[in-house]
N, C-alpha and C positions, 0 to 999 in steps of 0.2 A: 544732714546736719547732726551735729555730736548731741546726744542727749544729754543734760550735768543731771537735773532732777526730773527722778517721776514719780509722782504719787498716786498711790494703785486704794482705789478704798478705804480712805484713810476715814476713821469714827475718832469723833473726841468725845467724850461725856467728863459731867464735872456731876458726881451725885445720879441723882436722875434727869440732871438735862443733859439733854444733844444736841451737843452748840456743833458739830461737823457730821456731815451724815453722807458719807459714800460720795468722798468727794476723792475725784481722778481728772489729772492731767499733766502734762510735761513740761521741761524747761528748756528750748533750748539753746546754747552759745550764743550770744547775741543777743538774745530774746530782750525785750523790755513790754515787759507781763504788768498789766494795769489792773487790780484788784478791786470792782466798785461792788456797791452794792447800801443801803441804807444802813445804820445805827445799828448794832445787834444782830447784824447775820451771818457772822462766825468768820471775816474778813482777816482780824488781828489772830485770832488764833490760830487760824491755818498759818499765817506768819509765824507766828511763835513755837509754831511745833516744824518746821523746816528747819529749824537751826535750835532743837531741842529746848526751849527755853518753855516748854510746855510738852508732857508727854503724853503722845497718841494714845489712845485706846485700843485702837485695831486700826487693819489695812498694812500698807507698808509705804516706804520713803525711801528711794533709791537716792544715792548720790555719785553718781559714775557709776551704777549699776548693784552697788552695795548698799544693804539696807540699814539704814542707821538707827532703827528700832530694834533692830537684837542685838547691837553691841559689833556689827562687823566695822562701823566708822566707830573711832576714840572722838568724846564729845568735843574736848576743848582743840581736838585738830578741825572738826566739824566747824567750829564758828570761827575762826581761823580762817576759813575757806569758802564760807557763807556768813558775811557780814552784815549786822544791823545796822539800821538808822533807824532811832526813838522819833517819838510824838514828842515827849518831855526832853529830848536832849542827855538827859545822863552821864553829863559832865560831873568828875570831880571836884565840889566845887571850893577845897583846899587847894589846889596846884593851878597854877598858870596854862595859859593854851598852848606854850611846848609841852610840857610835862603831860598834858591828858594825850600829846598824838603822842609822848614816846614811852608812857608808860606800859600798854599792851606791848607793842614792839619787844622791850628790852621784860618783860616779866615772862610772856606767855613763847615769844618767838626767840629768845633769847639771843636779840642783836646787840651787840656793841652801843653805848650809846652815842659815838661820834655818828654811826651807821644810824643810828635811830632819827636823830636830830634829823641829817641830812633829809629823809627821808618825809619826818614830818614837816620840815619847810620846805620842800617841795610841791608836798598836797596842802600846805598852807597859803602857797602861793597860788597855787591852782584855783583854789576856792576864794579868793582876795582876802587872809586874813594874815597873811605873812608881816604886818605890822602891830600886828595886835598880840605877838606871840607870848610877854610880859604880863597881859591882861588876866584878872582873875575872870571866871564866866559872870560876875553877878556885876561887871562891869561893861557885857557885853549887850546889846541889844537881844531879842529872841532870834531873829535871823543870822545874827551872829552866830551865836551858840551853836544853831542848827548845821550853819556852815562848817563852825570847827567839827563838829560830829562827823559829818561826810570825811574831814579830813583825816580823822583818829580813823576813818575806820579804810579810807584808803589806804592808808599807812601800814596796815598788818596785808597789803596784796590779796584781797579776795577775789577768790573767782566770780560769787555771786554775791550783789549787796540789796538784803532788805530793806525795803522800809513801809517804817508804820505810819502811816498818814504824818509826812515828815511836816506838813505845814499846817495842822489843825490848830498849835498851840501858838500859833502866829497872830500878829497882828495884819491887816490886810494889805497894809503899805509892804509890809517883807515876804511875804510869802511870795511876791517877784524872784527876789533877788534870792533862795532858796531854788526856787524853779527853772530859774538858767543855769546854776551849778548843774542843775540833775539834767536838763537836757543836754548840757556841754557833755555832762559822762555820758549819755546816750550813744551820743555821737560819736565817741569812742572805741564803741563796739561792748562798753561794761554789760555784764546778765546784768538785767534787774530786775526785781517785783516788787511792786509798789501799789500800798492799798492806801488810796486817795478819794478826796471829794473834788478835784481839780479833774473835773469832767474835761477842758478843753487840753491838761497835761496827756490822761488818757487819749482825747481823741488823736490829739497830734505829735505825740512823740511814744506812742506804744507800735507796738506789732501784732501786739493779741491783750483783748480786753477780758475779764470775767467777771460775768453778774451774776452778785453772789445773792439768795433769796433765804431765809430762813434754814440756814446751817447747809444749803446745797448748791452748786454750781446750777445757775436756772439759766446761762446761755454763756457759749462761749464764741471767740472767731476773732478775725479782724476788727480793728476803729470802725473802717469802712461798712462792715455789715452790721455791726454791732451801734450805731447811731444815728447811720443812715436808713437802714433797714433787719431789724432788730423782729428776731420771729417768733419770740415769745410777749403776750400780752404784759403778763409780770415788765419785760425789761422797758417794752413802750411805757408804762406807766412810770416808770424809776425817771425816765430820759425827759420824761415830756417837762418835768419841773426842769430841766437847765435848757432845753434846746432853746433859741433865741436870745441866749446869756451870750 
């Protein structure tokens, strides 16, 4: 299979902590990469530093085999190409839910905006908000929101789409209807990596899970080993609070 990212050693430090500490492993085509791990163990930031929104300290970040820590990837083609999805959503919250999927489009991609529109109703449709497209975001529910975020961000065609624990800032009734969007894109064959508390998203719609322990990769593999039979005591203990949820 085609590798898109690899990360070889990659160290974050902020000051004197080391929130990332020699963390290594691959992405690949297809992949839908499940990010767990407790509160504070460096989950969102390995996120944020894949798509530059946070600069590594050391190590390196391949993306098609180019390391996008010394300047061989340009950043703004970088997230172009590796798309986020927020916790908080990150909506505009001056413009309507056309305007925030076709604003990237036509600023950073420089589409047309008949091209852009079509585009974002499209993935507005995809996502069930193709009728809401008039609505400001502080009109829209939190699962809403989230939804149009997926949609903005399919809109710019990314290869690979982040997200940050897309449903933490949800209420528990929507965090459903957030989670069939994302399995619908699973399905599709979209990369993803996704750092979530939604132990049964990981188990059942990933292909490789990571349990992240105090800034390092403390096990990695399949759902299937990774829940069922899990070889580090750390990850049993992480597991044991949801298994029977």
């Amino acid at each position: 299979m085609e590798k898109i990212i690899e990360v070889e050693h990659l160290v974050k430090t902020f000051g004197t902590n080391e929130v990332l500490k020699d963390i290594s492993f691959d992405v690949e085509k297809g992949d839908v990469t499940s990010i767990i791990g407790a509160s504070g163990s460096g989950k969102s930031t390995l996120l944020r530093c894949l798509n530059m929104l946070e600069e590594a300290t050391s190590g390196k970040i391949l993306y098609h085999g180019k390391n996008i820590l010394n300047g061989e990837v340009n950043e703004d083609k970088l997230r172009t190409k590796v798309g986020m999805v927020f916790q908080s959503f990150n909506l505009f919250n001056n413009m309507n839910v056309l305007e925030n999927c076709m604003i990237g489009q036509v600023n950073v991609l420089k589409r047309n905006k008949a091209e852009a529109k079509e585009k974002a109703m499209h993935y507005l449709s995809s996502v069930g908000m193709a009728q809401y497209v008039n609505a400001k975001p502080r009109q829209l529910s939190g699962g809403q929101k989230q939804r149009v975020a997926i949609a903005r961000a399919l809109a710019m065609d990314p290869e690979v789409l982040l997200f940050d624990e897309p449903t933490s800032a949800l209420d528990p009734e929507m965090v459903g209807e957030v989670l069939d969007v994302m399995k619908e894109l699973a399905s599709t064959g979209m990369t993803m990596l996704v750092v979530t508390h939604e132990m049964a998203f990981a188990r059942d719609v990933s292909n490789n899970v990571i349990y992240m322990y105090d800034g390092r990769i403390e096990e990695e593999g399949s759902p299937e080993k990774i829940f069922n039979n899990p070889g580090k005591e750390r990850t049993q203990d992480f597991l044991s609070r949801f298994i029977n949820k």
